[in-house]
C-alpha positions in Angstrom: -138.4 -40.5 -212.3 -139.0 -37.5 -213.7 -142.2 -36.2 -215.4 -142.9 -34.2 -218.3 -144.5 -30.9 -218.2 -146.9 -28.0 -220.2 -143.6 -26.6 -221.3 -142.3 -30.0 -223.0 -145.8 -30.4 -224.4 -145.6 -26.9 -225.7 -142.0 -27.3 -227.3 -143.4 -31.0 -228.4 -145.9 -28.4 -230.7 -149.1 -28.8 -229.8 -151.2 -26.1 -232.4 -154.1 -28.3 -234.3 -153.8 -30.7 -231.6 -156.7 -31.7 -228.8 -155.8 -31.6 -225.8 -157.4 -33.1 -222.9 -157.4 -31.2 -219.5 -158.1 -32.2 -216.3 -158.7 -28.8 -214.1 -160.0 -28.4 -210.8 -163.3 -26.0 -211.0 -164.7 -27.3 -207.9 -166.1 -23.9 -206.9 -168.6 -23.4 -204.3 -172.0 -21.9 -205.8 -174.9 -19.9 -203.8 -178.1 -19.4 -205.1 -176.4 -20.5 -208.8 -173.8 -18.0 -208.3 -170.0 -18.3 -207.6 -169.0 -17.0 -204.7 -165.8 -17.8 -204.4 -164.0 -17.9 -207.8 -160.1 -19.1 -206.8 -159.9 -22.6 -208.5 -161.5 -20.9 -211.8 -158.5 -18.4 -211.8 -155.9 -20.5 -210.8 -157.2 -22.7 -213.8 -156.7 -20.0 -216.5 -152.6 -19.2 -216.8 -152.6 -23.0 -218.2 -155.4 -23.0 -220.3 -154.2 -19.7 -221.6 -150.6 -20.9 -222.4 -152.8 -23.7 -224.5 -154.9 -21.3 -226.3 -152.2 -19.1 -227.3 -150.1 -22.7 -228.8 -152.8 -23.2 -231.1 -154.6 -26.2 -229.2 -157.9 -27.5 -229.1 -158.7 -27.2 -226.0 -161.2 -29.9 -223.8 -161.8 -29.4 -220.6 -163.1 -31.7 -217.6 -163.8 -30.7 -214.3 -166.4 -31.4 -211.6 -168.9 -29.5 -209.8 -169.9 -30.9 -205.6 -171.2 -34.6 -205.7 -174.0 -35.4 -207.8 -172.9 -38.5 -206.8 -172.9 -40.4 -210.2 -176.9 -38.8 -211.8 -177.1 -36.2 -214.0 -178.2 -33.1 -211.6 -179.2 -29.6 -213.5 -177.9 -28.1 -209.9 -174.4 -29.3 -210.6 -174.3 -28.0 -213.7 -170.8 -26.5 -214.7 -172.8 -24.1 -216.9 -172.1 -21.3 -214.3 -168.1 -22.1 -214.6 -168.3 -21.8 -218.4 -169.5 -18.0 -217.9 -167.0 -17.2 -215.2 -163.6 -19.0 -217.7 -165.3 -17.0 -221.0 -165.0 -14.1 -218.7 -161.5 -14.6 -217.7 -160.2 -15.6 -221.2 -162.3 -13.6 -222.8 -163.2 -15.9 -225.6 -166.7 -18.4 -225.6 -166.3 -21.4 -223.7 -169.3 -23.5 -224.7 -170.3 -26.3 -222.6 -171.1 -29.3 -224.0 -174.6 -31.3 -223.1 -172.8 -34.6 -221.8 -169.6 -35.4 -220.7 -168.7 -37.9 -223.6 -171.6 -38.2 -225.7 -172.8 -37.2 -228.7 -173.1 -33.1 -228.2 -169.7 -33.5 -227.0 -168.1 -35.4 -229.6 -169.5 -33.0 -232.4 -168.7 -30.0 -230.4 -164.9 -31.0 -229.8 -164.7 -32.5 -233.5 -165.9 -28.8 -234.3 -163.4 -26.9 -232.5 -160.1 -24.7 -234.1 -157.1 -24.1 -233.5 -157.2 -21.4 -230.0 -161.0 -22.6 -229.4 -162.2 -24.2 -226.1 -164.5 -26.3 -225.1 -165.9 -27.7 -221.7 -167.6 -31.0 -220.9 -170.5 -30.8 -218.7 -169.7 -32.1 -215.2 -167.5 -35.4 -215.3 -169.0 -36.7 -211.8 -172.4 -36.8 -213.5 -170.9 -40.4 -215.0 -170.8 -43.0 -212.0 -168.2 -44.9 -213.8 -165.5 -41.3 -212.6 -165.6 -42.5 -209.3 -166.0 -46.5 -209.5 -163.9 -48.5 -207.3 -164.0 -50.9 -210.2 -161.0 -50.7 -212.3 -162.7 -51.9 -215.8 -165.4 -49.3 -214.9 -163.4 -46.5 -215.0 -160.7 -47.5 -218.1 -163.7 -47.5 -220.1 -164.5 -44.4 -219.1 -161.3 -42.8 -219.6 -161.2 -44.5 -223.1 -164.4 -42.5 -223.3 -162.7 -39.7 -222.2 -159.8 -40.0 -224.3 -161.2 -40.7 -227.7 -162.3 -37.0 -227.7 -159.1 -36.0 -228.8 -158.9 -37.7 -231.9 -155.5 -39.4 -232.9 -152.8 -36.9 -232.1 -154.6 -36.1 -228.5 -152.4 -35.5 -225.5 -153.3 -34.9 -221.8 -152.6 -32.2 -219.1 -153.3 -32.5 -215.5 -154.0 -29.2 -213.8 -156.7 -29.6 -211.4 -154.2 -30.3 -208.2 -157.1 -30.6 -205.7 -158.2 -34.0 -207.7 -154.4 -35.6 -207.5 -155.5 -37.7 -204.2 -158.3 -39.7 -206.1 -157.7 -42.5 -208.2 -160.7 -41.8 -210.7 -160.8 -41.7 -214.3 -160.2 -38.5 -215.3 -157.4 -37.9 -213.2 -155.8 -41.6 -213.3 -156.8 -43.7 -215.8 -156.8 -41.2 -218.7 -153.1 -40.2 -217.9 -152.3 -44.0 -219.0 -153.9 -43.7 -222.4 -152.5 -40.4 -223.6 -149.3 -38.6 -223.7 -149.3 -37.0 -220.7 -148.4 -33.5 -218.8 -148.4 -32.0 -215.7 -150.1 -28.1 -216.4 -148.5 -24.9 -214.4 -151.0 -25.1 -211.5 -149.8 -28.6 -210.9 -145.7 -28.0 -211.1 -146.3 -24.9 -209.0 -148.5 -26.6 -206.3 -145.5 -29.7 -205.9 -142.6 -27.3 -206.1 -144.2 -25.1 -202.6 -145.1 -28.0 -201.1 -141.4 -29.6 -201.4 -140.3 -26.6 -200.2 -142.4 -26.5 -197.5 -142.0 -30.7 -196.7 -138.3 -31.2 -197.3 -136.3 -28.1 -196.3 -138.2 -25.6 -194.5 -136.4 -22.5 -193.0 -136.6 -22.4 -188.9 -138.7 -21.8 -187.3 -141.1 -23.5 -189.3 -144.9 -22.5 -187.5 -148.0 -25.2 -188.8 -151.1 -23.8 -188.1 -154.1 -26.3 -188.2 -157.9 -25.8 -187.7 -161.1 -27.1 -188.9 -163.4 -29.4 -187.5 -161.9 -32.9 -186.7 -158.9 -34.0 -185.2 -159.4 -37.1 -187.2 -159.0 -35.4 -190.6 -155.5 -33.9 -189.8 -154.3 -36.8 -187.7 -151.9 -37.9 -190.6 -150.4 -34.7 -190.8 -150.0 -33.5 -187.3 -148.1 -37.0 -186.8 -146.1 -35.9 -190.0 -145.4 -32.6 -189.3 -145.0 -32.7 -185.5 -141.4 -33.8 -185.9 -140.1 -31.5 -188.0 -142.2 -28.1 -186.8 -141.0 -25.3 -184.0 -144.7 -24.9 -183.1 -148.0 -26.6 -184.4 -150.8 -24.2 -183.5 -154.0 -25.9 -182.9 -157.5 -23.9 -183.3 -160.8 -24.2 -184.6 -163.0 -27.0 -183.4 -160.4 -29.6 -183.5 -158.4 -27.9 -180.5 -161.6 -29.1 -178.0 -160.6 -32.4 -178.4 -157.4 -31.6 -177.6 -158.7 -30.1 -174.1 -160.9 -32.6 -173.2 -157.8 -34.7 -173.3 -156.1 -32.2 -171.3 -159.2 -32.8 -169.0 -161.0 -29.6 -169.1 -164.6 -29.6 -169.8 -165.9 -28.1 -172.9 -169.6 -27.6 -172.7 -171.2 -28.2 -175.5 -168.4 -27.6 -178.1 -167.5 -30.2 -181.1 -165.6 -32.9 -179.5 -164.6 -36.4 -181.1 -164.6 -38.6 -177.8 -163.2 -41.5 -179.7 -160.0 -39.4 -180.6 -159.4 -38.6 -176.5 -157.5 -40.8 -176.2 -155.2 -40.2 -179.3 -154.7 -36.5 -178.6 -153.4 -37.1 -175.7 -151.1 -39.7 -176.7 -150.2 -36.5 -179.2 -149.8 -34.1 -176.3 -147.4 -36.5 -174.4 -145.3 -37.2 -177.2 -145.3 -33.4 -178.7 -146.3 -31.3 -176.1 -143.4 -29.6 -176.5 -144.2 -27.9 -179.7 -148.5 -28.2 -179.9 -149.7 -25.0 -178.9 -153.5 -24.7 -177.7 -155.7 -21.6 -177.2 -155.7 -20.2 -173.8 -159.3 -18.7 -174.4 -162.2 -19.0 -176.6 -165.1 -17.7 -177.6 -168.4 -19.2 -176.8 -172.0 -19.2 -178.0 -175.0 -21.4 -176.3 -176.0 -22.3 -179.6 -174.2 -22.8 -183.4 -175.9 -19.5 -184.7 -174.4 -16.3 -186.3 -176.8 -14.2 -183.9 -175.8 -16.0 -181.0 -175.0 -13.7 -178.1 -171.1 -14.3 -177.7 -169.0 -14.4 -174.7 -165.1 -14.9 -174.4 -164.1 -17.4 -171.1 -161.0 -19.1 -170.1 -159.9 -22.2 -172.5 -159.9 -24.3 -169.5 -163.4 -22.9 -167.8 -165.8 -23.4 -170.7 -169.7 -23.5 -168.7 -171.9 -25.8 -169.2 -174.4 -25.6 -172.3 -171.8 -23.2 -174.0 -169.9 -24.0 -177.2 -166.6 -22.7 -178.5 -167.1 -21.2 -182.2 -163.7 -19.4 -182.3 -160.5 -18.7 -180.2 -160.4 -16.0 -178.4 -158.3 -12.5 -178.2 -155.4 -13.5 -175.8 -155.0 -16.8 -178.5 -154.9 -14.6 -181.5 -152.2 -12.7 -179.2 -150.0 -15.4 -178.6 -150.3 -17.5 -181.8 -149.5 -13.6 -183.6 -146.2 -13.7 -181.5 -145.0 -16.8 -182.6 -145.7 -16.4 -186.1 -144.3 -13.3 -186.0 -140.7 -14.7 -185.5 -141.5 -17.5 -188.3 -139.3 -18.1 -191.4 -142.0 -20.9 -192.8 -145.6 -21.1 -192.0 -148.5 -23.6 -193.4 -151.7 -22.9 -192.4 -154.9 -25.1 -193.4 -158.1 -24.7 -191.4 -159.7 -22.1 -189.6 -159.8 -20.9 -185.9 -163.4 -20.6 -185.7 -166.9 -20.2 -187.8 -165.4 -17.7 -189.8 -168.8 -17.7 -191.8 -170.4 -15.8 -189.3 -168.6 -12.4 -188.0 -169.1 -13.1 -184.4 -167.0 -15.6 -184.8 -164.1 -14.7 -187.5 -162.3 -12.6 -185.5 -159.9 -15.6 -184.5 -159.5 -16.7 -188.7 -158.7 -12.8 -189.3 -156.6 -12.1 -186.6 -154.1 -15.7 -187.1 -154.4 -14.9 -191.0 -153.3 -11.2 -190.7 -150.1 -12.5 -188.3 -149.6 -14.7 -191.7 -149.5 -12.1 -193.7 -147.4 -9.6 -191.5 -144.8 -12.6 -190.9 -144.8 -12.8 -195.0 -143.8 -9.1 -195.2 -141.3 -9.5 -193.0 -139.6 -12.5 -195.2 -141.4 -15.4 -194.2 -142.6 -18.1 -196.7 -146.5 -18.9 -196.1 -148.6 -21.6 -197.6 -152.5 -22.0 -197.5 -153.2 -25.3 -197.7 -156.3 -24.5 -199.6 -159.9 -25.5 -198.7 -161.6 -24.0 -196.2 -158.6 -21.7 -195.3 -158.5 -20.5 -199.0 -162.1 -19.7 -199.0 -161.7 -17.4 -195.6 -158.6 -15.1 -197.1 -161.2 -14.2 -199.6 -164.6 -14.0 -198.0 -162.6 -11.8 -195.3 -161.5 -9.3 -197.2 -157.9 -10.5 -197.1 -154.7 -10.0 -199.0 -154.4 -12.3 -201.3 -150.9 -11.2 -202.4 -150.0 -10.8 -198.3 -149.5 -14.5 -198.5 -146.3 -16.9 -200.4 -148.6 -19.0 -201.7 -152.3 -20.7 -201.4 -153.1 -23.8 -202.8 -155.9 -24.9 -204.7 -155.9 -28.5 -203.0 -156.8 -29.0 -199.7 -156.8 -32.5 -199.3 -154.3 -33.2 -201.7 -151.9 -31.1 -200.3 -152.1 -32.7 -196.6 -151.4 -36.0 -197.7 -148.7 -34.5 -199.7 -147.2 -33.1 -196.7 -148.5 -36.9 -194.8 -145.9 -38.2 -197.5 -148.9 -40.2 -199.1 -148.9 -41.0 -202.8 -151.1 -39.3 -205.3 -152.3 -41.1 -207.7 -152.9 -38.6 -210.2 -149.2 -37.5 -209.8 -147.1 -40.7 -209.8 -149.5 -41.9 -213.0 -147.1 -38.7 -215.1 -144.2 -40.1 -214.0 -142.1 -41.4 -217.3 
């Protein structure tokens, strides 16, 4: 099976032709400002490459979960400022997503011009689990781009959903997968299906349940799966240390330590952690033994010693994917543990390691840190999408390009 890309699309010719594409501007906004711009530039080398052929350019994204209602606050009208500025042409935003201001606006648009429909999750029918619901959508959808329309799919953190805009609409129209998309499935291959030794996984975030899937894929093939953030206190409660108040997920006991017997050889916990009596970023901080966590304190980060040893592994690393972060990196108090595991990353990269963000909230730490951007192989747009990637889970919004 093999699927067609921008390039084939491109070579197809494309100039005086709409083209439909699905991009992943998903950013996360602040007081109606962007504050953390990533999916919006990793959107642009593809609809650049389109503007340049000559296309018509439509684009649909979403913006949070206005679950289905039109919702001013989840307006993509802040996105079309940030891609006019990065293309530095007028990206108008059209009113509705397939209604009549968009219609006339992307009958209206020339060869180079582009235009972007107003949040696609404002239409209920994007997300339906009804079938019917969402090919009529799509059809919607697809209709903007007249007779000789064609489709691209570019927005890699949506390729896990079955919805309309990435799924359906792919069946309707000759279809493409952008540059974002080919680049995201050729790192993660890399990573999944030969990965120079030692290969180091680094996983954090909240629940053990989220990454379940992936640590029971992974485990097998790693040298060392580093746990941290608040996921690892499930993972000592299971060892049977106490852990105060810290986040804990007693129903998954049980199944990390079924995880620790069977690959306790290669899961490596923090040894210390930093604590806090309350989830608040002036909360006087103290640093205690992994396994001696008081009473009424909770662990918001892994502590120095961790960092230490987690560094020296990485440091001998040839492959490393990280997604998650070792504590509440939003407050400093408790980034130090983020930083200090991301800057091992990128020091293991220098010395000719190949690194992978997994995207989400791991993405969004490199840049509110400060970090490197370039320190690192490669970071993802798709955070979900790429762990069931690496789960070996089909996406939908990939296999639907498949010829």
């Amino acid at each position: 099976m093999t699927v067609k890309t921008i390039d084939d699309l491109i070579a197809d010719g494309v100039e005086g032709r709409h083209v439909l594409v699905r991009a992943d501007l998903n950013v996360p906004l602040k007081d109606g400002d962007i504050t953390d711009p990533g999916r919006i530039d990793a959107s642009v080398p593809t609809l650049r490459r389109l503007i340049d052929a000559g296309a018509r350019v439509i684009v649909t994204a979403h913006l949070g979960r206005p679950k289905g209602e039109v919702n001013p606050e989840f307006s993509l009208a802040p996105v079309a400022e940030a891609l006019a500025e990065r293309l530095d042409q007028w990206v108008p935003l059209a009113q509705d997503v397939t209604g009549e201001d968009a219609h006339e606006r992307a009958n209206g648009l020339n060869d180079g011009d582009i235009l972007l429909l107003e949040n696609v999750r404002f239409d209920a029918r994007e997300t339906s689990k009804d079938e019917a619901e969402r090919q009529a959508f799509a059809t919607e959808l697809a209709a903007l781009t007249g007779d000789n329309g064609a489709f691209v799919s570019d927005g890699f953190g949506v390729v896990h959903r079955r919805q309309a805009s990435v799924y359906d609409v792919a069946a309707l129209l000759p279809h493409y997968a952008g540059g974002l998309v080919q680049s995201e499935l050729e790192v993660l291959k890399t990573v999944s299906e030969n990965p120079a030794q030692p290969y180091v996984v680094v996983l954090g975030g909240s629940k053990v349940s989220d990454k379940l899937g992936v640590i029971e894929a992974l485990a097998p093939k790693v040298d060392t799966l580093i746990i941290g953030g608040g996921m690892c206190f499930t993972f000592l409660a299971a060892q049977g240390h106490s852990v105060g108040t810290s986040l804990l997920q007693e129903d998954m006991i049980d199944t990390c330590r079924d995880l620790l017997s069977r690959f306790g050889d290669v899961i490596s916990l923090p040894t210390d952690v930093v604590v806090a009596p309350e989830f608040a970023a002036d909360a006087p901080a103290s640093t205690v033994a992994a396994d001696a966590i008081p009473d009424g304190q909770m662990g918001l980060d892994i502590g120095p010693d961790s960092v230490a040893a987690f560094a020296g592994t990485l440091g001998a690393a040839k492959t490393v994917f990280w997604n998650g972060p070792m504590g509440v990196f939003e407050f400093p108090t408790f980034a130090d543990g983020t930083r200090g595991v991301a800057e091992a990353i990128i020091s293991a990269t220098g010395a000719g390691a190949f690194s992978v963000v997994g995207g989400g909230d791991s993405a969004a730490a490199v840049r509110t840190l400060g970090l490197d951007e370039d320190g690192f192989s490669h970071i993802s747009t798709g955070g979900g999408a790429s762990l069931e990637f690496l789960e070996g889970k089909e996406l939908p919004g990939i296999t639907v390009l498949e010829n």
